[in-house]
C-alpha positions as CSV (number, residue, x, y, z in Angstrom):
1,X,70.6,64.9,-33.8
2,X,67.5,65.1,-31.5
3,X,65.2,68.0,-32.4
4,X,65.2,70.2,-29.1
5,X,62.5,72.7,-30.5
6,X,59.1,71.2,-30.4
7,X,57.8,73.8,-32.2
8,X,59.8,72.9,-35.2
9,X,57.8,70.7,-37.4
10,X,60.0,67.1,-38.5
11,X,60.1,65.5,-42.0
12,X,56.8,63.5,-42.9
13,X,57.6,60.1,-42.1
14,X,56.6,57.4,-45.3
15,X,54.5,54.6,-44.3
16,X,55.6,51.5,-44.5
17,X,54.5,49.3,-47.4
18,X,51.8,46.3,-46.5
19,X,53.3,43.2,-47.1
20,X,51.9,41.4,-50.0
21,X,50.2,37.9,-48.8
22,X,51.1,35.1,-51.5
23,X,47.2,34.3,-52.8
24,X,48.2,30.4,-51.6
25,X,48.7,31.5,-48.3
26,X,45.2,33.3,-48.5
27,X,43.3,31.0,-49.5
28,X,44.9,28.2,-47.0
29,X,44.0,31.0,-44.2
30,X,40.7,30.9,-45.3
31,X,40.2,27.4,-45.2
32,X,41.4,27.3,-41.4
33,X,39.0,29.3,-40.2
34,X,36.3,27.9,-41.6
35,X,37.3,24.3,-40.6
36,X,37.5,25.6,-37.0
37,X,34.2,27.7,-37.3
38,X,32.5,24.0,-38.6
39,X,33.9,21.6,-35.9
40,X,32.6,24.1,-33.0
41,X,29.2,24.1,-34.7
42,X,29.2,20.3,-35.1
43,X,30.6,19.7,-31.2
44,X,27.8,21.8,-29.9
45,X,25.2,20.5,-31.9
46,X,26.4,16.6,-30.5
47,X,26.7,18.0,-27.2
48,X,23.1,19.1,-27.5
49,X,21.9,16.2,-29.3
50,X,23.8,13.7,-26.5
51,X,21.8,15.6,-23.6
52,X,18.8,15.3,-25.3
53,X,19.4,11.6,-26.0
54,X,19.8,11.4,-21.9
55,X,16.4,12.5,-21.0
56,X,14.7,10.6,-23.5
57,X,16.7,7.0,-22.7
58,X,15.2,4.2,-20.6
59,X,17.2,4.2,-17.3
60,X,18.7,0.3,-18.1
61,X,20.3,2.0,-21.6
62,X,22.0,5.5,-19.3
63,X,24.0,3.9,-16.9
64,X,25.8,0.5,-16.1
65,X,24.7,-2.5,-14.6
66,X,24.2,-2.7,-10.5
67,X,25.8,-6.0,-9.2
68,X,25.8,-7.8,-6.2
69,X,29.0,-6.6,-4.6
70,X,30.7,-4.4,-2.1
71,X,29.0,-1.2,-3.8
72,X,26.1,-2.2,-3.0
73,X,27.3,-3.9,0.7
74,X,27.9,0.1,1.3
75,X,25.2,1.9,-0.6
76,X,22.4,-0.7,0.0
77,X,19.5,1.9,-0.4
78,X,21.0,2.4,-4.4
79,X,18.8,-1.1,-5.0
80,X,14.8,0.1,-5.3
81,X,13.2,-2.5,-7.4
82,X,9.8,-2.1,-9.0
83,X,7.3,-5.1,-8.4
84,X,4.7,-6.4,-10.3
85,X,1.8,-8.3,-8.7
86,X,0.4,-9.1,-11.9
87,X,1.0,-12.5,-12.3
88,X,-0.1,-13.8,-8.5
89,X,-3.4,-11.2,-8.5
90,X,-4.4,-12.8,-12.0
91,X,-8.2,-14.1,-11.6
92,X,-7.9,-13.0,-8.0
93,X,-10.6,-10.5,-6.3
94,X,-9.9,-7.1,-6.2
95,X,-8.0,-6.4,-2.6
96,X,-9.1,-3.1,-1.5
97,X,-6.6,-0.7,0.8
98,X,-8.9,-0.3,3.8
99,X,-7.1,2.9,4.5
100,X,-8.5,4.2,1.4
101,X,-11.4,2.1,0.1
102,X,-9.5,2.5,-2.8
103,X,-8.3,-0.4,-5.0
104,X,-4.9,-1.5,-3.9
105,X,-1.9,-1.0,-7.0
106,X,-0.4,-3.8,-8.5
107,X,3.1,-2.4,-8.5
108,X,5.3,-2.5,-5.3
109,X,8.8,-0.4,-5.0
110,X,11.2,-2.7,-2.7
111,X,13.7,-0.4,-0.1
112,X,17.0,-2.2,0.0
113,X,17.9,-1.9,4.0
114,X,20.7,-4.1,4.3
115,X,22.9,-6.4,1.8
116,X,25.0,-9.5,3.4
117,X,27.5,-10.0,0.9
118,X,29.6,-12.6,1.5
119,X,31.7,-12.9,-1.3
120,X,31.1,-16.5,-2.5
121,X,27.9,-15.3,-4.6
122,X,27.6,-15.6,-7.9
123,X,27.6,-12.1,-9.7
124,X,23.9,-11.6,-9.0
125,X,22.3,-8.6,-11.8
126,X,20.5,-6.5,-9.4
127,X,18.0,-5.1,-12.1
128,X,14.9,-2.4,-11.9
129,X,11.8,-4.2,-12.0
130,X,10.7,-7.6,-11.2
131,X,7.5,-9.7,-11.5
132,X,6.3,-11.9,-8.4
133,X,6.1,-15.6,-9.7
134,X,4.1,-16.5,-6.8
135,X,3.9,-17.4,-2.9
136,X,4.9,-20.1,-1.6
137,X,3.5,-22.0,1.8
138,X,5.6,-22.2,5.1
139,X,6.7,-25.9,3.5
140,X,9.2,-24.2,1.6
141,X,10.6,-21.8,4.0
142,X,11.3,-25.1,6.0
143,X,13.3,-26.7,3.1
144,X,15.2,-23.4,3.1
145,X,15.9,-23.7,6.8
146,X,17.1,-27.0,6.8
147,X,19.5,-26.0,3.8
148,X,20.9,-23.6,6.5
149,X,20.7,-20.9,4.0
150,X,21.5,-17.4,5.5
151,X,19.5,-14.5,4.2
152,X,21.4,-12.0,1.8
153,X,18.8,-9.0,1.6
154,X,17.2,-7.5,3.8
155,X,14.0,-4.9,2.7
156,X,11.7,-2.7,4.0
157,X,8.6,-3.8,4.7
158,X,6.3,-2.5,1.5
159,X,3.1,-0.9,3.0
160,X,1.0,-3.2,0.8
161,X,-2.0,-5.4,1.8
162,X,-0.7,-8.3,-0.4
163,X,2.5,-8.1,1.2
164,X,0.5,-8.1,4.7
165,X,-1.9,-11.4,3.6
166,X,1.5,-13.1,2.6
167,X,2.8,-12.3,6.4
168,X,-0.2,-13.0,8.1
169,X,-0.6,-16.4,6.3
170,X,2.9,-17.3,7.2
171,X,4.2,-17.7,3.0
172,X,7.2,-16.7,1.3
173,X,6.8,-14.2,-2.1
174,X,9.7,-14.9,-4.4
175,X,11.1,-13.2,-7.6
176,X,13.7,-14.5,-10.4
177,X,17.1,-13.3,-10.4
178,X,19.4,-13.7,-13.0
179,X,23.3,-13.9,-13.0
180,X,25.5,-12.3,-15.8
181,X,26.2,-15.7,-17.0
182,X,22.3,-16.5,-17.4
183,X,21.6,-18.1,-14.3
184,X,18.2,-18.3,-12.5
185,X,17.9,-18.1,-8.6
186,X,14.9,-17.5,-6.6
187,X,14.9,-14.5,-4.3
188,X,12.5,-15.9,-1.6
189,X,11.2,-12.9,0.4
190,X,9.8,-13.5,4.0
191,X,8.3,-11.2,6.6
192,X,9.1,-10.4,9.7
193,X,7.5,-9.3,13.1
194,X,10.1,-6.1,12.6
195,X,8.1,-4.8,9.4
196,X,11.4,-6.0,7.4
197,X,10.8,-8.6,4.7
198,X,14.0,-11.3,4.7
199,X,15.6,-12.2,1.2
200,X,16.6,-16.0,1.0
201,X,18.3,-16.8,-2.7
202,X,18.0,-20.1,-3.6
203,X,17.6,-22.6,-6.9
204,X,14.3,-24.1,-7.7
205,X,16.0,-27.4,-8.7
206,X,17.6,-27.4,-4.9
207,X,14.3,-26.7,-3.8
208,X,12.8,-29.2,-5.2
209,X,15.6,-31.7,-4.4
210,X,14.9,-31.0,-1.2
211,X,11.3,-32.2,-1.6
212,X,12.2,-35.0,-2.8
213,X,15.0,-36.0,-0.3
214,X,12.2,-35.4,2.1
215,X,9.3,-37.5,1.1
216,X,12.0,-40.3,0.3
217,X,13.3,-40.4,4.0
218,X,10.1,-40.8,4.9
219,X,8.8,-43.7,2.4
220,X,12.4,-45.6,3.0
221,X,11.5,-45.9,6.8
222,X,7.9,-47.4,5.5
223,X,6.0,-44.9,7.0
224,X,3.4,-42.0,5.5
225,X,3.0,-38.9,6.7
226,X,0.0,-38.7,9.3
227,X,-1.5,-35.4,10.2
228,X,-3.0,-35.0,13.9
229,X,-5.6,-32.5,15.0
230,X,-5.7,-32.5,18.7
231,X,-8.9,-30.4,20.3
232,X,-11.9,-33.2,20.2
233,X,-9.7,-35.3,18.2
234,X,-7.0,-36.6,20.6
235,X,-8.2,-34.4,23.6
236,X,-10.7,-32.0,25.0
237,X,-10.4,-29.1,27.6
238,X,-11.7,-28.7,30.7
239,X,-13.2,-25.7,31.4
240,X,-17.0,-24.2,31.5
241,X,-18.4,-20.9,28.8
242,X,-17.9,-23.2,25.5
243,X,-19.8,-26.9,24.6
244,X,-16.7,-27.9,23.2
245,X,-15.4,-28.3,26.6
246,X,-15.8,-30.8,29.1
247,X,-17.4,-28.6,32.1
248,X,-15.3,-28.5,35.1
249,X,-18.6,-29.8,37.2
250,X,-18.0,-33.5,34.7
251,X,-14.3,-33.7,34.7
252,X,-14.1,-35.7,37.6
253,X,-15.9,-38.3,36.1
254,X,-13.3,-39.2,33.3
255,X,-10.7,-40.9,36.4
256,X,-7.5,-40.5,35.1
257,X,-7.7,-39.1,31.6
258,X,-8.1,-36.0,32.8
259,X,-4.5,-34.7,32.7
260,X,-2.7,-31.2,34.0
261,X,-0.8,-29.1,31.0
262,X,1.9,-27.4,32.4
263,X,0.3,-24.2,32.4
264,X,-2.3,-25.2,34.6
265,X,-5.1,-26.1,32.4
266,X,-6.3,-29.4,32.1
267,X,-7.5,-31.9,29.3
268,X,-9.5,-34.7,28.4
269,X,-7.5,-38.0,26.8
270,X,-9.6,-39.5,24.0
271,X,-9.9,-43.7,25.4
272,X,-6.6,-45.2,24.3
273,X,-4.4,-42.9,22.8
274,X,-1.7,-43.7,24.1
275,X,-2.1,-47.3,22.3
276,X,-3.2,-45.7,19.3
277,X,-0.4,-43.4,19.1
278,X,2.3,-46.4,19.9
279,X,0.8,-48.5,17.2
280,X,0.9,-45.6,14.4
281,X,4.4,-44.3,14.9
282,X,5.1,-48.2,13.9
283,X,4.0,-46.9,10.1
284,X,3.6,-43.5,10.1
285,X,5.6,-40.1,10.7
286,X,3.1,-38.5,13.2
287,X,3.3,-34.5,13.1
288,X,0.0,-32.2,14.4
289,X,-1.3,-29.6,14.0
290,X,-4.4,-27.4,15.9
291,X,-5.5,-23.9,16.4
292,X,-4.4,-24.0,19.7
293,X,-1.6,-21.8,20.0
294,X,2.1,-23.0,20.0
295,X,2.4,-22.5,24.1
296,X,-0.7,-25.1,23.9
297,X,0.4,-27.4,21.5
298,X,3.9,-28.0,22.6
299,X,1.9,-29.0,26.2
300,X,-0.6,-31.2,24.8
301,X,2.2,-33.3,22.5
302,X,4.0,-33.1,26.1
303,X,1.3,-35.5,27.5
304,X,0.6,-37.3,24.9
305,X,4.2,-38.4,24.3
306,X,6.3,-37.6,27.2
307,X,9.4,-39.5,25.8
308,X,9.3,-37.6,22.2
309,X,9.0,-41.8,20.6
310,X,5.6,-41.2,19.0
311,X,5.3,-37.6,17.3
312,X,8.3,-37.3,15.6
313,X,7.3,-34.7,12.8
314,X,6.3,-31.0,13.6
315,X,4.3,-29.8,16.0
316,X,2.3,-26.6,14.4
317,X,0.0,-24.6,15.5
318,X,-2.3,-22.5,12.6
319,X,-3.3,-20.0,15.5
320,X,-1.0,-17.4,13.7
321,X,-3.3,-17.9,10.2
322,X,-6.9,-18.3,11.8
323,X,-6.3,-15.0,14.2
324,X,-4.9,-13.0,10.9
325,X,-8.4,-14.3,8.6
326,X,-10.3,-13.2,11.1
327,X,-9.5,-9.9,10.7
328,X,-8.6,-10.0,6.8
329,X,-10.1,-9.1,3.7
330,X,-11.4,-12.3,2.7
331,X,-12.4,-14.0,6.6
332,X,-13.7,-17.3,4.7
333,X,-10.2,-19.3,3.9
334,X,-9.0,-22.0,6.2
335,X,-6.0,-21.4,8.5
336,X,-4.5,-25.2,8.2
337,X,-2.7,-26.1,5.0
338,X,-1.0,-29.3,4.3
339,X,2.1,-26.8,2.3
340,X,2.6,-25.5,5.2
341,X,3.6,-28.9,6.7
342,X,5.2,-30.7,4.0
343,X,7.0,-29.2,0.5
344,X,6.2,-32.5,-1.1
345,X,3.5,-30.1,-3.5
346,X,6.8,-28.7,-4.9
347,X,7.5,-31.9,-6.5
348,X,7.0,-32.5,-10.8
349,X,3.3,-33.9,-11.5
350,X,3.4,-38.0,-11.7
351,X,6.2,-38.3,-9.8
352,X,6.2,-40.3,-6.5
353,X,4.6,-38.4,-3.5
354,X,3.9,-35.2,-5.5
355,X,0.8,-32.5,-4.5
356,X,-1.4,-34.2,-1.8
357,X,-0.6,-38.0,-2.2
358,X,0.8,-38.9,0.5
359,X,-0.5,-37.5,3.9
360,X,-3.5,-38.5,5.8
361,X,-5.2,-36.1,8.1
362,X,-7.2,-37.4,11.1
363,X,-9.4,-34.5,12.3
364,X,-13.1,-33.8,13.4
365,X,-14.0,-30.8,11.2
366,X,-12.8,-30.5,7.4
367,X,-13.9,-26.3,7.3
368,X,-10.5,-25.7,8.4
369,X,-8.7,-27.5,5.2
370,X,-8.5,-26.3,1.9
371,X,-11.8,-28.2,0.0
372,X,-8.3,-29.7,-2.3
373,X,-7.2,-31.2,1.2
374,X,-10.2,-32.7,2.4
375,X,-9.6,-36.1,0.1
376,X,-7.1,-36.5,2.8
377,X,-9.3,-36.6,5.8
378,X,-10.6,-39.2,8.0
379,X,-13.0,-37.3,9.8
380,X,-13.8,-38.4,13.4
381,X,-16.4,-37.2,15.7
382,X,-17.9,-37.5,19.6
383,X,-19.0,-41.0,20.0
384,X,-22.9,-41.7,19.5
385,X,-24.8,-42.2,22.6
386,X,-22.1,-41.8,25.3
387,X,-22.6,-39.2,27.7
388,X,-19.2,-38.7,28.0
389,X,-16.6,-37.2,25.0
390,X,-14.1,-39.8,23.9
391,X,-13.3,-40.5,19.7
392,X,-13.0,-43.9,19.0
393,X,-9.7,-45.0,17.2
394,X,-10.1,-48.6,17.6
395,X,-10.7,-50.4,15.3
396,X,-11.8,-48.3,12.4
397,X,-9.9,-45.8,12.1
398,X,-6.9,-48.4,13.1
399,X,-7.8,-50.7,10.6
400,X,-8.0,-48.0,7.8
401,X,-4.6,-46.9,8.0
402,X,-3.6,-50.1,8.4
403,X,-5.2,-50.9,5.0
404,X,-3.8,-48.0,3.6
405,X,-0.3,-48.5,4.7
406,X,-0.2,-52.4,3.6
407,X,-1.2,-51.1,0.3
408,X,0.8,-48.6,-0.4
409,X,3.5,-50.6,0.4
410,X,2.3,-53.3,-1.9
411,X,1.8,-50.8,-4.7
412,X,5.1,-49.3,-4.4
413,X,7.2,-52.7,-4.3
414,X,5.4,-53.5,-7.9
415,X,6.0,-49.8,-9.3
416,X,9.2,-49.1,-8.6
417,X,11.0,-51.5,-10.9
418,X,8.8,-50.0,-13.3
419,X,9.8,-46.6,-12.8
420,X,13.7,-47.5,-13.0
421,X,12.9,-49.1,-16.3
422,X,11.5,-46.2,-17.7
423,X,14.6,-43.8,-16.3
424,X,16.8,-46.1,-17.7
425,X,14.9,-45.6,-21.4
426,X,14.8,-42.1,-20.8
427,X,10.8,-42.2,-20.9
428,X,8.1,-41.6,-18.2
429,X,6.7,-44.5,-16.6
430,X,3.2,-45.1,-17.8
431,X,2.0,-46.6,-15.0
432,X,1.4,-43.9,-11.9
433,X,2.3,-43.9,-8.8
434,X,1.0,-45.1,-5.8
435,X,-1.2,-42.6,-3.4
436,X,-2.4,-42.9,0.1
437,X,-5.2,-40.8,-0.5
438,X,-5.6,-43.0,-4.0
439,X,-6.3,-45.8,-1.5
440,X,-8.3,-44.4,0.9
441,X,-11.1,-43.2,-1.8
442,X,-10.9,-46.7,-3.1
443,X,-11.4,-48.2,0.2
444,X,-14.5,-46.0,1.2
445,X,-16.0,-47.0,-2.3
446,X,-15.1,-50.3,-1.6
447,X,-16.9,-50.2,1.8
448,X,-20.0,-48.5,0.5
449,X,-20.2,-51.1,-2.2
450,X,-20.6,-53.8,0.8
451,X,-23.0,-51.9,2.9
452,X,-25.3,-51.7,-0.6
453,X,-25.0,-55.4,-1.0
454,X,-25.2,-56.4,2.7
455,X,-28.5,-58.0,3.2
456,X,-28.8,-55.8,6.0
457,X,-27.9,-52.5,4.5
């Protein structure tokens, strides 16, 4: 029964007994909570350690590789390579940042704007930091062109006075990027008007191929690359302020080789250059090139070859080069370039047509060549005693490329079975190849030898 009086005080109730805990099961207790208690200690002290091992890692080693792909297509801006100039400023003078008058750095950061992925590529490792290998003249951005290569990056402009001289002088920077299988490409990196800088990928091997398919198409016609200059070599302008005009009080004087450029200025035709021109495009590949700008140019050859039979090769004008020297850091270098006509420099030493062998330059001042270059030029000038401007072509400067040509030529037809003997052995022909400026130095020694043993020298 329930006790109904609370004041009535119940029966002490016995506490139960503790249960006894076998000492096995104790001691197994034990052991569990101390093997808990250790691997917490030992997964925060890894946790610790692993973050610490993050800060303290080179980026390449904390996260995966960045490839050429559709991430990137999306997230171009994820791509920030570091550039070193090191290698193309070594032995160079100090370029100063005229916004600063400090020394300029020697390390550029690239801004991925845009990535034309295409899907064909190989898988292209899109890595931190790359060194320049060097700049290459406008010669190679034409061999690119005529690949019909399309450009796969496009940067921002780096605010960078190298990166401005490589613009203004018309040349193409290029890095080495590798493939996950090893492969080498060369990321070619051109300006633009736009401030964006245009990334062409491309071998060196194809590049060079390309060379050589060029200078061959040219020596299997039997022609050699001839270089024009046009102001007081082929023509002079009409106009008054400057002595390197013909004044427009004398123009009438000169009859009908006084001729109207389509923009309404006139020139003076050098005395048979139209004959000159008909008989060289016989042997040679005629391009020109003047400081006139392009407007100008593409006027003058208009005149000068109406039917587009006689200059055949490229019309360039260096206007874009000289007006950026002017105003550069270093106002002294020359504005014409033979690179930037022909990509025959990319060619191996010793083989046929490689560096400066092959074209001749006709011009009347050297100053605007590269001293390397001016081996290569048959200077000209005003005729001596003649009130009137005209160059002579006939008959010297006719007969020496004449000589030159027939030379070559000869040269050639006894080298080349020499040079398919040595491919065949797998060695390089000892005997070198034949070069029109080779010839051309021989020839003036030749002709100064006469003059010294000419009884009327």
């Amino acid at each position: 029964m329930l006790n109904d009086d609370p004041l009535k005080v119940s029966a002490p109730v016995e506490p139960r007994p503790k249960p006894v805990m076998d000492p096995l099961a104790r001691e197994r207790s034990t052991i569990m909570q101390l093997s808990t208690a250790l691997q917490y200690v030992i997964a925060k002290d890894s946790k610790l350690h692993g973050a610490q091992q993050q800060k303290t890692a080179p980026a390449g080693n904390s996260k995966s590789k960045l490839l050429l792909g559709h991430n990137v297509v999306c997230n171009p801006g994820q791509w920030r390579p570091h550039l070193s100039l090191d290698t193309v400023l070594k032995n160079q003078p100090v370029i100063m940042d005229r916004r600063n008058n400090m020394p300029c750095s020697r390390q550029v950061q690239l801004i991925t704007h845009e990535v034309l992925y295409r899907g064909t590529e190989p898988n292209f490792i899109l890595e931190d930091s790359y060194e320049v290998q060097g700049a290459d003249p406008r010669g190679i951005f034409y061999v690119l062109t005529q690949r019909q290569l399309s450009h796969t990056f496009v940067f921002l402009n780096p605010e960078h006075p190298w990166f401005d001289d490589i613009y203004g002088l018309r040349r193409t920077a290029y890095i080495v990027l590798k493939t996950d299988t090893g492969e080498q490409y060369e990321l070619h990196l051109k300006g633009s008007r736009d401030k964006y800088l245009f990334g062409y990928l491309c071998k060196r091997e194809e590049i060079v191929q390309s060379a050589k398919t060029a200078m061959e198409s040219v020596i299997f016609n039997k022609k050699l690359p001839l270089v024009l200059d046009l102001d007081d070599t082929l023509v002079r302008l009409v106009g008054d302020g400057n002595d390197r005009h013909v004044p427009e009080s004398e123009a009438h004087r000169y009859g009908n080789r006084v001729v109207a450029l389509s923009d309404g200025r006139r020139v003076v035709l050098t005395e048979r250059v139209h004959e000159f021109l008909d008989w060289a495009q016989n042997f040679y590949e005629i391009s020109v090139c003047s400081l006139g700008d392009q407007n100008y140019v593409d006027n003058v050859v208009s005149v000068l070859d109406p039917q587009r039979t006689r200059i055949r090769g490229l019309h360039y004008s260096a206007r874009f080069e000289h007006d950026y020297i002017k105003r550069s850091h270093d106002t002294n270098r020359p504005p014409k370039d033979l690179r930037a006509l022909y990509p025959f420099f990319a060619l191996n030493t010793r083989s046929l047509g490689c560096g400066y062998a092959l074209p001749l330059i006709i011009d009347d001042e050297t100053r605007m060549w590269p001293s390397e270059q001016h081996d290569n030029i048959i200077v000209v000038r005003n005729q001596m005693n003649n009130p009137m401007w005209t160059v002579c072509l006939f008959p010297h400067v006719k007969e020496a490329l004449a000589h030159i040509h027939q030379e070559f030529f000869r040269q050639l037809d006894s080298y080349m079975p020499r040079q398919m003997d040595a491919e065949r052995d797998g060695v390089v022909c000892a005997r070198p190849p034949p070069s029109a400026v080779g010839i051309y130095k021989t020839m003036l020694r030749s002709v100064f030898r006469d003059r010294i043993a000419s009884r009327w020298a």
